[in-house]
Jmol script that loads the backbone (N, CA, C; Angstrom):
load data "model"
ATOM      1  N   UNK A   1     247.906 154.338  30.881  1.00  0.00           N
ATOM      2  CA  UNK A   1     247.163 155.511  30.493  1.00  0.00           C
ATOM      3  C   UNK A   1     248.102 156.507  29.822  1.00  0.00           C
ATOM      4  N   UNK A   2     248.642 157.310  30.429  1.00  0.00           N
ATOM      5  CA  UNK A   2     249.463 158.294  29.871  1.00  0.00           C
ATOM      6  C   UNK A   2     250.751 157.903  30.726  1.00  0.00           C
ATOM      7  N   UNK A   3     251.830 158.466  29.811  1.00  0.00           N
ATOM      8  CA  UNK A   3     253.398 158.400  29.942  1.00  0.00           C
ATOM      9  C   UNK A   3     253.741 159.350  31.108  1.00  0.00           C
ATOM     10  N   UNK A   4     254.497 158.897  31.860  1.00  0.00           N
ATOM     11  CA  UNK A   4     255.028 160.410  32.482  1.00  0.00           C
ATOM     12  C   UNK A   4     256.073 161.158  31.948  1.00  0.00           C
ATOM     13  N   UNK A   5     256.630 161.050  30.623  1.00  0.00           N
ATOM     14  CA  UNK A   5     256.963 162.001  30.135  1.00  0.00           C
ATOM     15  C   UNK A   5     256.458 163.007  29.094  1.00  0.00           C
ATOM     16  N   UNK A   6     255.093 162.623  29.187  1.00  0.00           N
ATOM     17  CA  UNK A   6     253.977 163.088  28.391  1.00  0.00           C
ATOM     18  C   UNK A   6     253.565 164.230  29.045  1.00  0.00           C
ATOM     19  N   UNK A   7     253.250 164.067  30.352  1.00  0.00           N
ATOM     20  CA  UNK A   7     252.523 164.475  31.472  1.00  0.00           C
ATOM     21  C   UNK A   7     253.674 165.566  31.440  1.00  0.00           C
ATOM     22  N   UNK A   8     254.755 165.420  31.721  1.00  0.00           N
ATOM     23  CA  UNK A   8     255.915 166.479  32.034  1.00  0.00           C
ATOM     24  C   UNK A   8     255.758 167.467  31.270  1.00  0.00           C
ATOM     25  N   UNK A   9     255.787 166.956  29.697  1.00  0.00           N
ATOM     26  CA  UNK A   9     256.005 167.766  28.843  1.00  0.00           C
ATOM     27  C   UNK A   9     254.798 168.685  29.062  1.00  0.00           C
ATOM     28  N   UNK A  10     253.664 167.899  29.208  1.00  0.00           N
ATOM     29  CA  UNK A  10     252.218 168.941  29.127  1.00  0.00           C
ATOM     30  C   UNK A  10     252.398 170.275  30.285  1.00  0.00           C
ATOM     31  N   UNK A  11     252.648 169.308  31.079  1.00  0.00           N
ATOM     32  CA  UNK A  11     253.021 170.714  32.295  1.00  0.00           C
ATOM     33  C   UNK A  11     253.832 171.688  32.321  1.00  0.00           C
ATOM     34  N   UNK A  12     255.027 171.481  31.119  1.00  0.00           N
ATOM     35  CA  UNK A  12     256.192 172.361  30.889  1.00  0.00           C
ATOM     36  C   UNK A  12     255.507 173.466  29.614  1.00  0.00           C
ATOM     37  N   UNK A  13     254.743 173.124  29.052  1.00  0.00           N
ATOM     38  CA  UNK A  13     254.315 173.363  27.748  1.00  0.00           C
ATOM     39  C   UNK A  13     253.217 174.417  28.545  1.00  0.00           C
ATOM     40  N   UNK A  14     252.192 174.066  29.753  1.00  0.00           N
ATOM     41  CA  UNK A  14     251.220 175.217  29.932  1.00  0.00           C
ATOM     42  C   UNK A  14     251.976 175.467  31.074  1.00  0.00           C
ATOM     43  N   UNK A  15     252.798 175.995  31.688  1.00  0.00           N
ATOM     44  CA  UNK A  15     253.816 176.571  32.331  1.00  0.00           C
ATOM     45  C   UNK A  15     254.365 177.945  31.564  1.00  0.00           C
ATOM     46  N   UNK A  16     254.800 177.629  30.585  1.00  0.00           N
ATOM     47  CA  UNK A  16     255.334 178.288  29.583  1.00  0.00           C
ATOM     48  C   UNK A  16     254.463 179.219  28.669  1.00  0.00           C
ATOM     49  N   UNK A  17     253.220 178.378  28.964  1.00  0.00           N
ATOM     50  CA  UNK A  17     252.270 179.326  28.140  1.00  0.00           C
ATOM     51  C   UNK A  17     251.768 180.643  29.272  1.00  0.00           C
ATOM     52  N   UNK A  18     251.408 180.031  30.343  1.00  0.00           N
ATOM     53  CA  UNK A  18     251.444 180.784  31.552  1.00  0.00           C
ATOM     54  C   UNK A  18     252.048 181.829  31.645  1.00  0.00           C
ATOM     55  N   UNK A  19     253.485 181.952  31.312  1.00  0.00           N
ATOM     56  CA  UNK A  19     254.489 182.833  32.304  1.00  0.00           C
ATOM     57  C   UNK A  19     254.592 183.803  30.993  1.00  0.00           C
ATOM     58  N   UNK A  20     254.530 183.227  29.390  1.00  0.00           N
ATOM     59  CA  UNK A  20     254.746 184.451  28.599  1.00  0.00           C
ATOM     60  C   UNK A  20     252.842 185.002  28.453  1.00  0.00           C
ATOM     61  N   UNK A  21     252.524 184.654  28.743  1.00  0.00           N
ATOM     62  CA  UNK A  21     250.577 185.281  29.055  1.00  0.00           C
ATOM     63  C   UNK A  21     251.209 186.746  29.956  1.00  0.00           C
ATOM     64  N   UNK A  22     251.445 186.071  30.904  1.00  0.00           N
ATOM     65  CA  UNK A  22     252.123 187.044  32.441  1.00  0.00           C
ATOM     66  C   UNK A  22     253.026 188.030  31.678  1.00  0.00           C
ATOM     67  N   UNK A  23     253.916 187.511  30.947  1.00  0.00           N
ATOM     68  CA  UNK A  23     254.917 188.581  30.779  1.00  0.00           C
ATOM     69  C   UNK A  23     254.651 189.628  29.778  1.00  0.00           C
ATOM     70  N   UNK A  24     253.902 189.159  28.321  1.00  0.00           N
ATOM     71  CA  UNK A  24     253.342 189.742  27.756  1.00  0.00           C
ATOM     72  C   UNK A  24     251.684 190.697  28.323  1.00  0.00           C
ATOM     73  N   UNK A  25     251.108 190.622  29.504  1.00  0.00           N
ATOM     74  CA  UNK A  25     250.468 191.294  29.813  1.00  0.00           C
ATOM     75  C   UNK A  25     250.556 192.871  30.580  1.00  0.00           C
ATOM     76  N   UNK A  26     252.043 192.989  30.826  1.00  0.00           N
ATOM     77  CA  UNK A  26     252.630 194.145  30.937  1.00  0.00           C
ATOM     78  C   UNK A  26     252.557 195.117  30.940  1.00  0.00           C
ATOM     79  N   UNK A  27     252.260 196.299  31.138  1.00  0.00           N
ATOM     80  CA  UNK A  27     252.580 197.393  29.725  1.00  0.00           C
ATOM     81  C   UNK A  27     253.911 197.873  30.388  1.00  0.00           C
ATOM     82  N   UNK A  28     254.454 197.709  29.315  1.00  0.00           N
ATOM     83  CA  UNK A  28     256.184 198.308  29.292  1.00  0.00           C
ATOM     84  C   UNK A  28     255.782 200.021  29.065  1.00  0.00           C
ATOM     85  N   UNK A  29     255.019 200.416  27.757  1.00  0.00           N
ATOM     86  CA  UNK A  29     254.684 201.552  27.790  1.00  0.00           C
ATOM     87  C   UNK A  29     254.419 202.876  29.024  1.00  0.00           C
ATOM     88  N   UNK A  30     253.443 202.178  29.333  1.00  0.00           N
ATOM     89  CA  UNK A  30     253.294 202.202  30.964  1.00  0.00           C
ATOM     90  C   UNK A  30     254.585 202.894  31.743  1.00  0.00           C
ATOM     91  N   UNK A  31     254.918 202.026  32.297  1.00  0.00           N
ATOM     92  CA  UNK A  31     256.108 201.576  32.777  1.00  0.00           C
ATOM     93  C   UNK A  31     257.509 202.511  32.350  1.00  0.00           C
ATOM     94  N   UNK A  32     257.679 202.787  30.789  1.00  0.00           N
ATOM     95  CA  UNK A  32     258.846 203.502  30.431  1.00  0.00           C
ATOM     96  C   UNK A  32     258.279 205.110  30.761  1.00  0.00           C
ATOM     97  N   UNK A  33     256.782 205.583  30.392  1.00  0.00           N
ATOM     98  CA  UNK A  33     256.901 206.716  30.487  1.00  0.00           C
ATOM     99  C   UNK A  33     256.737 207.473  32.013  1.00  0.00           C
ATOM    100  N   UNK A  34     256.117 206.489  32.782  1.00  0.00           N
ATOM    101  CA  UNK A  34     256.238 206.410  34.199  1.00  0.00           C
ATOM    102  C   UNK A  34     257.345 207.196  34.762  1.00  0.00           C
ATOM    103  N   UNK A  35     258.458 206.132  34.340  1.00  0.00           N
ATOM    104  CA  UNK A  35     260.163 206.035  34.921  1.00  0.00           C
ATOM    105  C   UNK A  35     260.416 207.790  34.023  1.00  0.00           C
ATOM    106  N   UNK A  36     260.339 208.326  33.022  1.00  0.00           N
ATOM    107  CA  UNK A  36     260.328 209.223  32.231  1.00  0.00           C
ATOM    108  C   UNK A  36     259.396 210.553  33.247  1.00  0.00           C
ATOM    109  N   UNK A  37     258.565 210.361  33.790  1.00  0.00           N
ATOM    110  CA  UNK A  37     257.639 211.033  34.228  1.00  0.00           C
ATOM    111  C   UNK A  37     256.828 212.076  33.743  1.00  0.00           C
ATOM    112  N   UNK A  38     256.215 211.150  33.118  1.00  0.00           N
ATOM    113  CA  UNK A  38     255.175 211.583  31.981  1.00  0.00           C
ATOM    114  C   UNK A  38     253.912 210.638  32.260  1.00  0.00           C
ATOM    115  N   UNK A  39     252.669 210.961  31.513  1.00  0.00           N
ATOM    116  CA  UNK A  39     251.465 210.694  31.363  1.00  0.00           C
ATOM    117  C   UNK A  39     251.121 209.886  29.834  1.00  0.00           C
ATOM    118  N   UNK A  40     251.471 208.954  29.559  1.00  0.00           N
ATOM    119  CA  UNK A  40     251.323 208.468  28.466  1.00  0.00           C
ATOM    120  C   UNK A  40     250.428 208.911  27.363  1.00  0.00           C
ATOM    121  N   UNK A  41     248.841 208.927  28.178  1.00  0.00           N
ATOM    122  CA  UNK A  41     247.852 209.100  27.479  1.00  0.00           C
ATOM    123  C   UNK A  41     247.341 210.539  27.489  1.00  0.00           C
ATOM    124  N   UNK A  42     248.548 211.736  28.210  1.00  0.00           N
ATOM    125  CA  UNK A  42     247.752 213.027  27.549  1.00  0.00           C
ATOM    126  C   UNK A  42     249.079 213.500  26.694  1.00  0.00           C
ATOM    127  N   UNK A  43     249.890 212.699  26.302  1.00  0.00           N
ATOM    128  CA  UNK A  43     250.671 213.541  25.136  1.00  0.00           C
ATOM    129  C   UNK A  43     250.490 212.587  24.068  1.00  0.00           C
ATOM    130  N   UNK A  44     250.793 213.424  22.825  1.00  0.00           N
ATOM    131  CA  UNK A  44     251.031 212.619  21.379  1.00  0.00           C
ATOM    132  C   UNK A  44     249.784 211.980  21.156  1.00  0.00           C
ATOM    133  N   UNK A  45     249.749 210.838  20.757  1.00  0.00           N
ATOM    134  CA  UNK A  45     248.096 210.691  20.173  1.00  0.00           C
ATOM    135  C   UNK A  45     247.119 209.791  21.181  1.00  0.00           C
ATOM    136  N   UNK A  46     247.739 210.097  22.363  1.00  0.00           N
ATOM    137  CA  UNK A  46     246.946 209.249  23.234  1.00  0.00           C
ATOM    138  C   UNK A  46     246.867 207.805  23.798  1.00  0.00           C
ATOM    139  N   UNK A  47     247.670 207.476  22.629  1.00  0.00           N
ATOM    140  CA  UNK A  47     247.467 205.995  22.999  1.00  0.00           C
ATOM    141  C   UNK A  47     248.436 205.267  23.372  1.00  0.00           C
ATOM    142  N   UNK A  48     248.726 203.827  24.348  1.00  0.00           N
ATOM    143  CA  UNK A  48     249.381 203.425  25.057  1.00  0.00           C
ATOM    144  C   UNK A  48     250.335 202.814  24.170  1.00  0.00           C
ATOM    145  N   UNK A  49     251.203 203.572  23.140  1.00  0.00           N
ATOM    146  CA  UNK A  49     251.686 202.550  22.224  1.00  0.00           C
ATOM    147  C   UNK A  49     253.208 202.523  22.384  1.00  0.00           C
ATOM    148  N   UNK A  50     253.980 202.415  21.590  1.00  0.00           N
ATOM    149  CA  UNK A  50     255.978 202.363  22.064  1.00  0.00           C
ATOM    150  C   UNK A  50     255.897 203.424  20.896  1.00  0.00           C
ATOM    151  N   UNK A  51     255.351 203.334  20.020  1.00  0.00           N
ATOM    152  CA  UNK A  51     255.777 204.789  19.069  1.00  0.00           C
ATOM    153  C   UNK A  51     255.251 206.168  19.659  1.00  0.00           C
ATOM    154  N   UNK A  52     254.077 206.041  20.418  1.00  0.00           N
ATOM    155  CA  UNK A  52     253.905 207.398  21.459  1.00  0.00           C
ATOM    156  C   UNK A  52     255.052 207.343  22.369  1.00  0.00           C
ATOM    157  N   UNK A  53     255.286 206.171  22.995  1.00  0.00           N
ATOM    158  CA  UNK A  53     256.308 206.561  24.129  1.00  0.00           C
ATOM    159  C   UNK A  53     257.402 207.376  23.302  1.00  0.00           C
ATOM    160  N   UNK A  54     258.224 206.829  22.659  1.00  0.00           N
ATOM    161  CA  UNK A  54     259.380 207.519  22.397  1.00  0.00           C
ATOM    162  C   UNK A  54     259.290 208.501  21.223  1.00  0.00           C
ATOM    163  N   UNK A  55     258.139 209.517  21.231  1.00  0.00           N
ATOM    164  CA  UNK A  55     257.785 210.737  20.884  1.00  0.00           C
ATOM    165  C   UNK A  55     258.321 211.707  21.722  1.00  0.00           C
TER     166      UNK A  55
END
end "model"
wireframe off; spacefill off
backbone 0.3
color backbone group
């Protein structure tokens, strides 16, 4: 039927798709103006972006 290094690869391949899904779901934005202690979304134009953050 199928190879088991087929199988490996498939599992390494949605593994990988997995973990950058996860990592890219983030918000760093978030996160930097947080640590900053600020409110992201009531300064500058509101929106959760990296060019508002580092306004």
């Amino acid at each position: 039927m199928f190879d088991l290094d087929f199988i490996n690869l498939l599992v390494r391949l949605i593994s990988i798709a997995m973990l950058g899904y996860a990592i890219g779901s983030i918000p760093i934005c978030h996160l930097i103006s947080k640590r900053r202690g600020l409110n992201i979304v009531e300064i500058g134009s509101r929106l959760a972006g990296s060019s508002n953050v580092t306004r």
